[in-house]
N, C-alpha and C positions, 0 to 999 in steps of 0.2 A: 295597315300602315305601309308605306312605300318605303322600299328597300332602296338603299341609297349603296354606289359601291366603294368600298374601300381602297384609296389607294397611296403607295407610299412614295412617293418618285423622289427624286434628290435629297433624298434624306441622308443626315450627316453621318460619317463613316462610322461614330463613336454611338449613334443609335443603330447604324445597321447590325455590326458585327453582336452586338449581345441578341438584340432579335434573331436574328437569323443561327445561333448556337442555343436559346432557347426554344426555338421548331426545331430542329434534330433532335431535342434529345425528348422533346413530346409527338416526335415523329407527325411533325405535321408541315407545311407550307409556311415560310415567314408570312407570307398575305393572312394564314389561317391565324395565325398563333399575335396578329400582330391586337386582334380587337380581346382580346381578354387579358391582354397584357394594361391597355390604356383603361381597359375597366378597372383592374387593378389599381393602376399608379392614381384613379381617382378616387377609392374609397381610402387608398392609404392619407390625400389628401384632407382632412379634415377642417373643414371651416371651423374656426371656435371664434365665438362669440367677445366681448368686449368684456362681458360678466365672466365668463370661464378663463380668460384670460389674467382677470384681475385676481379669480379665485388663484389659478397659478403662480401670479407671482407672489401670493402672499405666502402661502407653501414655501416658495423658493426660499424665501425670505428669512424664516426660519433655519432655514439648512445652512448660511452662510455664518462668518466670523465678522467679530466688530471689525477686525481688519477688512478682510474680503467687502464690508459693505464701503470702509474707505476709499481701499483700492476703485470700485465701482466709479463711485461719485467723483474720484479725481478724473477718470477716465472721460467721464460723463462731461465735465467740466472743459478740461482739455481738447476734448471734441468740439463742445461749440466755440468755445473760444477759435480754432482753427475754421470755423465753419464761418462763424463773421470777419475773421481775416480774407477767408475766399472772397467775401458777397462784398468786401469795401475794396477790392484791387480790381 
C-alpha cells in the first residue's frame, strides 16, 4: 500500500491548539499524534442506521412525560409553521 503524507497546514487555531497539547503530553510531534487522534474522532463517529435510530426513539419515548411529549409537538409545529413563513417571503 502507498504511503500517502500527512499534512495539516492552515488549520484552524481551535483544532490546533488542543492537538498540539495532546503530543506533549504523549510526548510526541503534533504531525505524529495528529492520525490517531482522527482515527479516533472516527470510530467515536457512529453511523446508525434508520432501524437503530427508530429503535431509539422509541426507548426515548418512554422516558418522556405526557407533558414533555406536548411540549415536543408544539415545538415541532411551531418550527414548521416558521419554516413555511420563510419559503412564502
Amino acid at each position: 500500500m502507498k504511503k500517502i503524507p500527512l499534512t495539516a497546514r492552515q488549520r484552524p487555531t481551535g483544532l490546533h491548539q488542543p492537538g498540539k497539547k495532546s503530543a506533549q503530553v504523549k510526548r510526541r510531534s503534533p504531525k505524529r499524534q495528529t492520525l490517531p487522534r482522527l482515527v479516533n474522532q472516527s470510530i467515536a463517529e457512529k453511523v446508525v442506521t434508520g432501524k437503530e435510530a427508530a429503535a431509539l426513539l422509541r426507548k426515548s419515548y418512554d422516558l418522556l412525560t405526557r407533558e414533555e411529549h406536548h411540549q415536543i409537538a408544539d415545538g415541532i409545529e411551531e418550527a414548521r409553521r416558521r419554516m413555511a413563513d420563510e419559503h412564502l417571503h
